[in-house]
TIRO-2110 file (N, C-alpha, C; in Angstrom, 1 decimal):
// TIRO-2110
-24.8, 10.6, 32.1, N, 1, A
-24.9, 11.4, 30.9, CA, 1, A
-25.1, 10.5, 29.7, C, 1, A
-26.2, 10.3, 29.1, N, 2, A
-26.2, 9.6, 28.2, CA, 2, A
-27.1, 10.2, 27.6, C, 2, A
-27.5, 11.3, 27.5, N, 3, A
-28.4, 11.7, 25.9, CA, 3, A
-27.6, 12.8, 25.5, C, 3, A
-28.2, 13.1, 24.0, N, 4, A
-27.1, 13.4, 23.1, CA, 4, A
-26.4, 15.3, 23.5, C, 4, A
-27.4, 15.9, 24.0, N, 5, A
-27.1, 17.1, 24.5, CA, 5, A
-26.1, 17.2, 25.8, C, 5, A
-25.8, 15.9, 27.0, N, 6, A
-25.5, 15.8, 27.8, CA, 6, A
-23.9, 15.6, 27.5, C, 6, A
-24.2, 14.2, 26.0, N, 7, A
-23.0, 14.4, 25.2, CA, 7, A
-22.2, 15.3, 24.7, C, 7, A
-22.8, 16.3, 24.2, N, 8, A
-22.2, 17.6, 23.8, CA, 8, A
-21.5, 18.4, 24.6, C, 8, A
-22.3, 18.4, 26.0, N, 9, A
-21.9, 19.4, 27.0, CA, 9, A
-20.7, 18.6, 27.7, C, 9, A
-21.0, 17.7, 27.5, N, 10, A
-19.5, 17.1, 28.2, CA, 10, A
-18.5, 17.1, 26.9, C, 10, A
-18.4, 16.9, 25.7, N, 11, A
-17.3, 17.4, 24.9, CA, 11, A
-17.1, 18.7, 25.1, C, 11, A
-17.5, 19.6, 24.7, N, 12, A
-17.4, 20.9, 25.2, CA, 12, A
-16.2, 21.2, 26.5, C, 12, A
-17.1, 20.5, 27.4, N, 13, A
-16.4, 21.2, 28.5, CA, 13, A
-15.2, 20.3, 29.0, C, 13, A
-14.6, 19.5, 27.9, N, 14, A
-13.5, 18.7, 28.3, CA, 14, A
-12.6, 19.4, 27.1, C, 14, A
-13.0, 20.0, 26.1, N, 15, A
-12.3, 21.0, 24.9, CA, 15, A
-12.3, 22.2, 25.8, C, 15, A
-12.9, 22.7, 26.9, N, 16, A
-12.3, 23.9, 27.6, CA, 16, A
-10.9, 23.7, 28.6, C, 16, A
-11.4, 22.5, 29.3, N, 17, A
-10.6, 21.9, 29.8, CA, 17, A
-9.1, 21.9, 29.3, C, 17, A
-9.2, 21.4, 27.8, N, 18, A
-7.8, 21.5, 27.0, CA, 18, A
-7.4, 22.6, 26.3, C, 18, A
-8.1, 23.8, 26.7, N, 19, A
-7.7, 24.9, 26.1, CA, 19, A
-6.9, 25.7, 27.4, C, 19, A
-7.6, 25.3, 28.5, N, 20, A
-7.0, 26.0, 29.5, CA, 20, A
-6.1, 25.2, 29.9, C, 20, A
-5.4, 24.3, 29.6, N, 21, A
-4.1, 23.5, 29.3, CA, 21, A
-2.9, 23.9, 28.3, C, 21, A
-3.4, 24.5, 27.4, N, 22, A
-2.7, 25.4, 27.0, CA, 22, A
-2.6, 24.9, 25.0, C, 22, A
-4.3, 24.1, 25.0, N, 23, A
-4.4, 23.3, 23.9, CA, 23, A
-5.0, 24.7, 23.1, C, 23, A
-4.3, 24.6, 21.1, N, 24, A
-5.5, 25.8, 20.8, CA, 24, A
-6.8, 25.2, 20.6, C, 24, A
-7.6, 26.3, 20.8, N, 25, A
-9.2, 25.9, 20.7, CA, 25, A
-9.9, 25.3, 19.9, C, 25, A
-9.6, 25.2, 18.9, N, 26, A
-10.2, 24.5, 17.3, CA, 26, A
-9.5, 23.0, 17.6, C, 26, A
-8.2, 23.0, 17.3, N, 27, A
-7.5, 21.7, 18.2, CA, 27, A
-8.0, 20.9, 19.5, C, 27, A
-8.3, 21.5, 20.3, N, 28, A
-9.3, 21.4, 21.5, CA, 28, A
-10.7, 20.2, 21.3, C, 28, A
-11.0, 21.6, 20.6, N, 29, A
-12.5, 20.8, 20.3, CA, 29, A
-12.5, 19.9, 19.4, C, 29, A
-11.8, 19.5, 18.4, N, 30, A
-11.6, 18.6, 17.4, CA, 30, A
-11.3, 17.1, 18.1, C, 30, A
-10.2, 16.9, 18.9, N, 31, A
-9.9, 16.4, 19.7, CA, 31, A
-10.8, 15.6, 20.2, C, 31, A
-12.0, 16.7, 21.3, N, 32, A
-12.5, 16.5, 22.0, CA, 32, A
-14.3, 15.4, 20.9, C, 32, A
-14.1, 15.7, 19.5, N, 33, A
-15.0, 15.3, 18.9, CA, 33, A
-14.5, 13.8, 18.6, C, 33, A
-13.5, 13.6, 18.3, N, 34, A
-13.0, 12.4, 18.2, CA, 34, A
-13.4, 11.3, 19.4, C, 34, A
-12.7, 11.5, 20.5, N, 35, A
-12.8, 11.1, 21.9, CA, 35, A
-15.0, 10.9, 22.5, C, 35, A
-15.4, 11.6, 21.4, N, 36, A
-16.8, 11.3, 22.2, CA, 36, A
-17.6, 10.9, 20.8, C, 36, A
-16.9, 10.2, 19.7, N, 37, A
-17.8, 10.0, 18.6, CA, 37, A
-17.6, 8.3, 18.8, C, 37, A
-18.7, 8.1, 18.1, N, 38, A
-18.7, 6.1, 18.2, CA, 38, A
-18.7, 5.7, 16.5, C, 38, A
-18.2, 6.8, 15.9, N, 39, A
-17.8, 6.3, 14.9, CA, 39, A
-16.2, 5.8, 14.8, C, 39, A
-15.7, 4.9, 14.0, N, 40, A
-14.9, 4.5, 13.8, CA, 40, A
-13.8, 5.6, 13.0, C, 40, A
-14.2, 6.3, 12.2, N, 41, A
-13.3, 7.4, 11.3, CA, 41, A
-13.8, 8.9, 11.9, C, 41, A
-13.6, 10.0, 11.6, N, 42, A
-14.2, 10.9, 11.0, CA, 42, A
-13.5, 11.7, 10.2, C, 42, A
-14.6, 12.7, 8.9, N, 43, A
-13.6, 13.3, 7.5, CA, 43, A
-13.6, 14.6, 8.8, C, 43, A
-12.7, 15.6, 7.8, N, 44, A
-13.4, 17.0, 8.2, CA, 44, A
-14.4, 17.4, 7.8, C, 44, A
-15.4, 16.9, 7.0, N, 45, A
-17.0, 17.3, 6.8, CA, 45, A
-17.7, 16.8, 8.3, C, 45, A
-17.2, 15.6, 8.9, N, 46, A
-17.9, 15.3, 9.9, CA, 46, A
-17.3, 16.3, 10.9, C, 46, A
-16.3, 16.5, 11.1, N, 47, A
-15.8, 17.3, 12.3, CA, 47, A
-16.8, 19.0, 11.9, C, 47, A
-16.6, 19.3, 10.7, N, 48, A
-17.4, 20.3, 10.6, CA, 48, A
-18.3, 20.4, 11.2, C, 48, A
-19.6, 19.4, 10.8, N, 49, A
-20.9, 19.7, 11.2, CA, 49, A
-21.2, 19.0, 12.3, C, 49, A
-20.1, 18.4, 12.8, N, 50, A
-20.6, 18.2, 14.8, CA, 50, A
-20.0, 19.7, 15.5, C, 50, A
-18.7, 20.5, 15.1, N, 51, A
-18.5, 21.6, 15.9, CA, 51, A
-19.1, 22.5, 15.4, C, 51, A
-20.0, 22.6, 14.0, N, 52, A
-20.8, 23.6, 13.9, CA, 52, A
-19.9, 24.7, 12.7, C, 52, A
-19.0, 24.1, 12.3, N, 53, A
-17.9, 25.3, 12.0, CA, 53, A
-17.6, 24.6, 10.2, C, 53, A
-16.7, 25.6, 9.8, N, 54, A
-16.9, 25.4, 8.4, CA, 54, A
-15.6, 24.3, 8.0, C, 54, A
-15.6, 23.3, 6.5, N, 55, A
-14.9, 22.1, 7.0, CA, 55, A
-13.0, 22.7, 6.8, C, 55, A
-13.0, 24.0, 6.0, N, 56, A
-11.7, 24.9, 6.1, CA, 56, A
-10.9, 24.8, 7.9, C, 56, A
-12.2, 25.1, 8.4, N, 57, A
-11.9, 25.7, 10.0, CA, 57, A
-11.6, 24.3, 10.5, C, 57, A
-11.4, 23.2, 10.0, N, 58, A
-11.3, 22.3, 11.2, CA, 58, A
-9.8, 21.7, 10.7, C, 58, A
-9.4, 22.1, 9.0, N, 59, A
-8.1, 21.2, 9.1, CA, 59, A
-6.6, 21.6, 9.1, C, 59, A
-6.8, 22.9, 10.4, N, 60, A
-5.4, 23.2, 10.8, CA, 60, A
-5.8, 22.4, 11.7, C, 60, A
-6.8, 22.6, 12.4, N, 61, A
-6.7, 21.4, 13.9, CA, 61, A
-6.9, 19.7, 13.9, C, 61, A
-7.0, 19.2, 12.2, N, 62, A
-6.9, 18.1, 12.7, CA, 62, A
-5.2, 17.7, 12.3, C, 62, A
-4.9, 18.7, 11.6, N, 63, A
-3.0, 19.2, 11.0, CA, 63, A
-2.6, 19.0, 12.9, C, 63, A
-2.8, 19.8, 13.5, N, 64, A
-2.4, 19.9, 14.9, CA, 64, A
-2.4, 18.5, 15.9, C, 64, A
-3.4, 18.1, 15.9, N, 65, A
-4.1, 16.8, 16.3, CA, 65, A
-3.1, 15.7, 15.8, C, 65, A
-3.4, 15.4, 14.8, N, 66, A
-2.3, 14.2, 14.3, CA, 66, A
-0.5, 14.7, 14.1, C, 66, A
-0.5, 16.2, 14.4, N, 67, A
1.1, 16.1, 14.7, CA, 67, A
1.4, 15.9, 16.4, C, 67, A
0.5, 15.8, 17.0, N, 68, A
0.9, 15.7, 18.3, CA, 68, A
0.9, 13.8, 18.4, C, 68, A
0.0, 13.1, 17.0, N, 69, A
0.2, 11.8, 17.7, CA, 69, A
-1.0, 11.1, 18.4, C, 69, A
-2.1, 11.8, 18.1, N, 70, A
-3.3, 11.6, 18.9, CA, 70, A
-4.4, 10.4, 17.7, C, 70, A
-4.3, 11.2, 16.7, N, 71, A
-5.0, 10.6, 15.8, CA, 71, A
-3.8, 10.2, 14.6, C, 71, A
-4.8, 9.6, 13.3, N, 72, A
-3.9, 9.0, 12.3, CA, 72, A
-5.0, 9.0, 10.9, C, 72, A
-4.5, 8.9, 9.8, N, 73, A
-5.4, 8.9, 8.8, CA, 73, A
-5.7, 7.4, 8.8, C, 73, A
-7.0, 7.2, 8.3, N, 74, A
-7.8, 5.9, 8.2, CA, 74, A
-8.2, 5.5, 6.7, C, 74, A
-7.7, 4.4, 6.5, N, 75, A
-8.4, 4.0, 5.1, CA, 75, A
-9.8, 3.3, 5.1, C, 75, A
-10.8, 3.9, 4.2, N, 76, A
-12.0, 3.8, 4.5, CA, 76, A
-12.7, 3.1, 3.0, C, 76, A
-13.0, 1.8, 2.9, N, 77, A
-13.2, 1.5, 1.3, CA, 77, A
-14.4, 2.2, 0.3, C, 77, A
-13.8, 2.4, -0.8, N, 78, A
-15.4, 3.1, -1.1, CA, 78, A
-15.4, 4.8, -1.1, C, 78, A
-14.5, 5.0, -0.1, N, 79, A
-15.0, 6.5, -0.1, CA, 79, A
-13.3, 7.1, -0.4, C, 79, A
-13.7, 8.3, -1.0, N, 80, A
-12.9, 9.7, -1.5, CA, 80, A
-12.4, 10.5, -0.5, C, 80, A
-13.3, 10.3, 0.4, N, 81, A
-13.0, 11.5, 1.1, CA, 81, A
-11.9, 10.9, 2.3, C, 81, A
-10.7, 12.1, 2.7, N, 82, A
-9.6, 11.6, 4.0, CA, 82, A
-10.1, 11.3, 5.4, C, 82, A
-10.0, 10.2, 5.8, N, 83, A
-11.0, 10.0, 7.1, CA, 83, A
-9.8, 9.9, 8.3, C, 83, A
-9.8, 10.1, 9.5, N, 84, A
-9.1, 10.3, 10.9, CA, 84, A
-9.7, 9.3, 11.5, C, 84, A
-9.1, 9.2, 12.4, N, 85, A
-9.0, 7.5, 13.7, CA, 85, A
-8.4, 8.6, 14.9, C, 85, A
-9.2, 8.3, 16.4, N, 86, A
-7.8, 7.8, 17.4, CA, 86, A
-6.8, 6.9, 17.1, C, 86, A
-5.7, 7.3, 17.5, N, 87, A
-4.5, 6.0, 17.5, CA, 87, A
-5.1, 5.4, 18.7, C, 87, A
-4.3, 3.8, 18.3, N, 88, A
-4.6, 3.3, 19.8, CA, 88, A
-3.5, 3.6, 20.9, C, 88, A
-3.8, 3.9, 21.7, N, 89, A
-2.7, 3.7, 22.8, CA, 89, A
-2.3, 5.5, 22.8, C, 89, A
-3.1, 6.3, 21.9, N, 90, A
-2.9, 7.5, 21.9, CA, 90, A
-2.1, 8.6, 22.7, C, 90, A
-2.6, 8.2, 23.9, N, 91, A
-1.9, 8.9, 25.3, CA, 91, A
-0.5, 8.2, 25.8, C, 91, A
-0.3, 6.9, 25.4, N, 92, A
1.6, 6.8, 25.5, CA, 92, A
1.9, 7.4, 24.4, C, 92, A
1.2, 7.4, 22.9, N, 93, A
2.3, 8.0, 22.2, CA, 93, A
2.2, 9.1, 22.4, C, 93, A
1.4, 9.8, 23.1, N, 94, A
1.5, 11.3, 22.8, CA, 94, A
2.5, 11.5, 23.9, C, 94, A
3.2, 10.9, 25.2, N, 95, A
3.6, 11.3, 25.9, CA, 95, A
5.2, 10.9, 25.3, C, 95, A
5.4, 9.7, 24.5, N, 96, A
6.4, 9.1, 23.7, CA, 96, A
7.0, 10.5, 23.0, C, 96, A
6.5, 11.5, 22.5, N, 97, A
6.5, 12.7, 21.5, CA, 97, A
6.5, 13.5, 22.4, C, 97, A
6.2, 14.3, 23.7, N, 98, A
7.1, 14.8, 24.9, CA, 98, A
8.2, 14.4, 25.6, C, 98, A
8.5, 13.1, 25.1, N, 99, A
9.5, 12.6, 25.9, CA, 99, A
11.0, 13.4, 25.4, C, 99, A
10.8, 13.5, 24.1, N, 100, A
11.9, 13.8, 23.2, CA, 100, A
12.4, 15.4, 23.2, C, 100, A
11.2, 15.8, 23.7, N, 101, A
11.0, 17.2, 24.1, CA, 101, A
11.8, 17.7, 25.3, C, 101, A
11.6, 16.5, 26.2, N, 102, A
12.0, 16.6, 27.4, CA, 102, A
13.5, 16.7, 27.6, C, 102, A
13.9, 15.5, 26.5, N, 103, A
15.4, 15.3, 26.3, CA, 103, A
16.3, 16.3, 25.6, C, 103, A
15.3, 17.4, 24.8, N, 104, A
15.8, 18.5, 24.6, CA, 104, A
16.3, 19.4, 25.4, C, 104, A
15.4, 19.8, 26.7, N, 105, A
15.3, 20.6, 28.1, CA, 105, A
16.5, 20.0, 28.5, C, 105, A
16.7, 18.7, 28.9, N, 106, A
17.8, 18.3, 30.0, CA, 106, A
18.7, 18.5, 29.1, C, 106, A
18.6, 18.2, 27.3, N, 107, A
20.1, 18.7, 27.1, CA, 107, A
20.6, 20.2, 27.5, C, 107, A
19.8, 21.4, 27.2, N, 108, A
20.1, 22.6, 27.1, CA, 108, A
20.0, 22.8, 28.8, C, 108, A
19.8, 21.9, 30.1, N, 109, A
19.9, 22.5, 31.4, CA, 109, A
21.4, 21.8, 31.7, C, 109, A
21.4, 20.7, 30.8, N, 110, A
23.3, 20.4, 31.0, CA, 110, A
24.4, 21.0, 31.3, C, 110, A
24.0, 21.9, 29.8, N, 111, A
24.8, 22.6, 29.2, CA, 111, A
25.2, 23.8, 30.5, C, 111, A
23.5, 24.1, 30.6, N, 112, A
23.5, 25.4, 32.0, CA, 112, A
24.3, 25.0, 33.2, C, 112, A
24.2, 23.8, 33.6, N, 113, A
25.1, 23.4, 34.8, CA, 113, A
26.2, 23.5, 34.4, C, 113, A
26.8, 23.1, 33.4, N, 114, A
28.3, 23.2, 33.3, CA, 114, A
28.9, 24.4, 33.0, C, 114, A
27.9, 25.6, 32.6, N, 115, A
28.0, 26.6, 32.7, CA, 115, A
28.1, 27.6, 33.9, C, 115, A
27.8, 27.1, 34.6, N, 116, A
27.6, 28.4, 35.8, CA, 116, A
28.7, 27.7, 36.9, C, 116, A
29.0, 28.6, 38.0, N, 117, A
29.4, 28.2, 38.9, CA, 117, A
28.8, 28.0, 40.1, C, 117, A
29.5, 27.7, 41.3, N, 118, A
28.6, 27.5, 42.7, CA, 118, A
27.7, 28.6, 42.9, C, 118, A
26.7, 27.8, 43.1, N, 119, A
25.4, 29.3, 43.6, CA, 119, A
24.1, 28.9, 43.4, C, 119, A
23.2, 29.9, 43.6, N, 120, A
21.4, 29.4, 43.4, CA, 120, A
21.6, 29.2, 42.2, C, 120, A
22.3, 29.7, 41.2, N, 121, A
22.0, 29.1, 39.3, CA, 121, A
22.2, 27.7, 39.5, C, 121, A
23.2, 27.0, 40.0, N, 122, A
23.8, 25.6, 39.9, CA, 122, A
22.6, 24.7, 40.6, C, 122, A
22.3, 25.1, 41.9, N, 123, A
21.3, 24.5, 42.7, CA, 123, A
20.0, 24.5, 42.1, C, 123, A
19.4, 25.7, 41.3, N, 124, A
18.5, 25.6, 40.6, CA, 124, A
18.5, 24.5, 39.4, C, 124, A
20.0, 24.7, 38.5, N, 125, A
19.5, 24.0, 37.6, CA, 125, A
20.0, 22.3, 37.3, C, 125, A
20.7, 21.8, 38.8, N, 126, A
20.6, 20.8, 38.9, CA, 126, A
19.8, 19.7, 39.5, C, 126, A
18.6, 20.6, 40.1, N, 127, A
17.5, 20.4, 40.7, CA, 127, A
16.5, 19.8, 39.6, C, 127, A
16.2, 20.9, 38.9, N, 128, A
15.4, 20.6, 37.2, CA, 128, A
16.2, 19.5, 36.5, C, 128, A
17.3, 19.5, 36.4, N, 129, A
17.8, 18.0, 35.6, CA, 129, A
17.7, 17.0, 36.6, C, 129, A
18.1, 16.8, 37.8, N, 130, A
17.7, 15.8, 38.5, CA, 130, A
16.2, 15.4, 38.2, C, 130, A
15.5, 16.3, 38.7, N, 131, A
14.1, 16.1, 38.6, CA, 131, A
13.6, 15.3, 37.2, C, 131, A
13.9, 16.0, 36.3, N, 132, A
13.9, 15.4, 34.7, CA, 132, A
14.2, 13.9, 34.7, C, 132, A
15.4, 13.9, 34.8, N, 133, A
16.2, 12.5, 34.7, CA, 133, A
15.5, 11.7, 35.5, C, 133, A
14.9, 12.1, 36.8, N, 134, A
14.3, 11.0, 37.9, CA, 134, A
12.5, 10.2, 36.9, C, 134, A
12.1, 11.5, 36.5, N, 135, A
11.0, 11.3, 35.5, CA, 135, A
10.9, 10.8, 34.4, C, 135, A
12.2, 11.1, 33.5, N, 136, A
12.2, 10.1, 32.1, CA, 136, A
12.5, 8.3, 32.7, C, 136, A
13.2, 8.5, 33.9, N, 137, A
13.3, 6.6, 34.4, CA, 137, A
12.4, 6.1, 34.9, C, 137, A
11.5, 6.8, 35.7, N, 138, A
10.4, 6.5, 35.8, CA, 138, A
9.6, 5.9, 34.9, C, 138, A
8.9, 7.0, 34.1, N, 139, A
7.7, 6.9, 33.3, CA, 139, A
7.6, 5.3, 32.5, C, 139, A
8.6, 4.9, 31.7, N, 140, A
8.7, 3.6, 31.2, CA, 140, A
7.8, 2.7, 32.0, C, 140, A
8.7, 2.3, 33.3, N, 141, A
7.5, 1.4, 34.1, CA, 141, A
6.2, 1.9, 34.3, C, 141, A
5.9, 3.0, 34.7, N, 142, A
4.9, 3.7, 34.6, CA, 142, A
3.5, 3.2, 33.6, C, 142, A
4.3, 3.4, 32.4, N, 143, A
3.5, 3.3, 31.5, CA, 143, A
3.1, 1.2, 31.2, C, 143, A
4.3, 0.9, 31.4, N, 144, A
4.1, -0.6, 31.3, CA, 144, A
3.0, -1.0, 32.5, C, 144, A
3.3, -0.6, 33.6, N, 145, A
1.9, -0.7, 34.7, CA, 145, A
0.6, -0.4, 33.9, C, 145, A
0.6, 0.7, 34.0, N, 146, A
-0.6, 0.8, 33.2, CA, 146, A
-1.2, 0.4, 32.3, C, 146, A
-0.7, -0.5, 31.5, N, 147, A
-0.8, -1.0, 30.3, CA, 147, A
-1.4, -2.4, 30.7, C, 147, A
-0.5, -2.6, 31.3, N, 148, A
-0.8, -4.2, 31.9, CA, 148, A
-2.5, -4.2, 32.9, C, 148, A
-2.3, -3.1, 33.4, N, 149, A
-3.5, -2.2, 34.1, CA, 149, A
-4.9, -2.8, 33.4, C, 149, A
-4.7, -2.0, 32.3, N, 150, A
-5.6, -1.7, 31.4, CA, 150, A
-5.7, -3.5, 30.7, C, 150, A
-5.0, -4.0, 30.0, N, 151, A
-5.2, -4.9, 29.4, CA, 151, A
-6.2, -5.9, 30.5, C, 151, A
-6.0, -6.1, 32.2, N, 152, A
-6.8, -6.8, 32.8, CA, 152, A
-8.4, -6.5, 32.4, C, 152, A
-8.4, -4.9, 32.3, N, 153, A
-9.9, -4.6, 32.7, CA, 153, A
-10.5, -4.8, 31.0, C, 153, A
-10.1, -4.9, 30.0, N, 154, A
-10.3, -4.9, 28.8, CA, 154, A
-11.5, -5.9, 28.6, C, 154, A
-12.1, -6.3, 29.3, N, 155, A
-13.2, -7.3, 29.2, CA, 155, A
-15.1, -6.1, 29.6, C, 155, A
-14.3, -5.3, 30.4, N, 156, A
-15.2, -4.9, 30.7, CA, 156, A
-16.1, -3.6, 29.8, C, 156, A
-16.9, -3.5, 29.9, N, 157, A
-17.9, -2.8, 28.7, CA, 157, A
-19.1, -2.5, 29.7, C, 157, A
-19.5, -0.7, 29.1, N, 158, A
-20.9, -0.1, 29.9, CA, 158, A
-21.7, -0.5, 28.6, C, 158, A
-23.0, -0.4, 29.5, N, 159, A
-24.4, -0.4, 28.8, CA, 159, A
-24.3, 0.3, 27.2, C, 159, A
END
């Protein structure tokens, strides 16, 4: 896929992809404009007129986008207008910012364990904290593999 319509249709259908994830749609596609542009910034005038939409319509979703941790405001010399970046490493921080989320859950299934007595409630919700807790100790390495992953192949570049 390398011509520019082939490009579109693959943003597109990676912005459906995140909507049926449970991403909203304008957020979605915004996202998804960032991840397939080769520019270095983009304003909301540019997000505008790559999704077609007015530059109002795009900045709850880049409001959404940089609160999840995905993107970041860019200083750009010369120009007036607010320009956006991917973060680097975008996808640990964004999981860094569910993590805390997560620590919210195990607190309030704690609480539920110490709440209830013997039975499917206790078995249930020591299950889910187990589960949790086995996942937040994981991930750390996880993510350091990866990283280290990634830094080997960092040489390499497509056409």
């Amino acid at each position: 896929m390398t011509g520019e319509t082939d490009r579109r249709e693959a943003a597109e259908s990676l912005a459906l992809a995140l909507v049926g994830a449970g991403m909203q749609r304008m957020a979605a596609r915004a996202l998804a404009a960032f991840l397939f542009s080769d520019k270095e910034s983009l304003t909301a005038g540019d997000l505008a007129e790559e999704l077609g939409v007015s530059a109002g319509s795009v900045s709850g979703a880049i409001k959404m986008v940089a609160q999840m941790g995905l993107i970041e405001r860019s200083f750009v010399a010369g120009s007036r207008r607010e320009h956006f970046r991917m973060r680097d490493n975008a996808w640990t921080t964004l999981y860094s910012r569910q993590h805390s989320i997560i620590d919210d859950v195990l607190s309030a299934v704690e609480r539920g364990v110490d709440a209830v007595g013997a039975g499917p409630a206790y078995g249930r919700l020591t299950y889910m904290r187990d589960f949790y807790t086995y996942l937040l100790n994981e991930v750390p390495a996880l993510v350091e593999r990866f990283e280290e992953q990634r830094s080997g192949r960092r040489g390499e570049s497509r056409p």
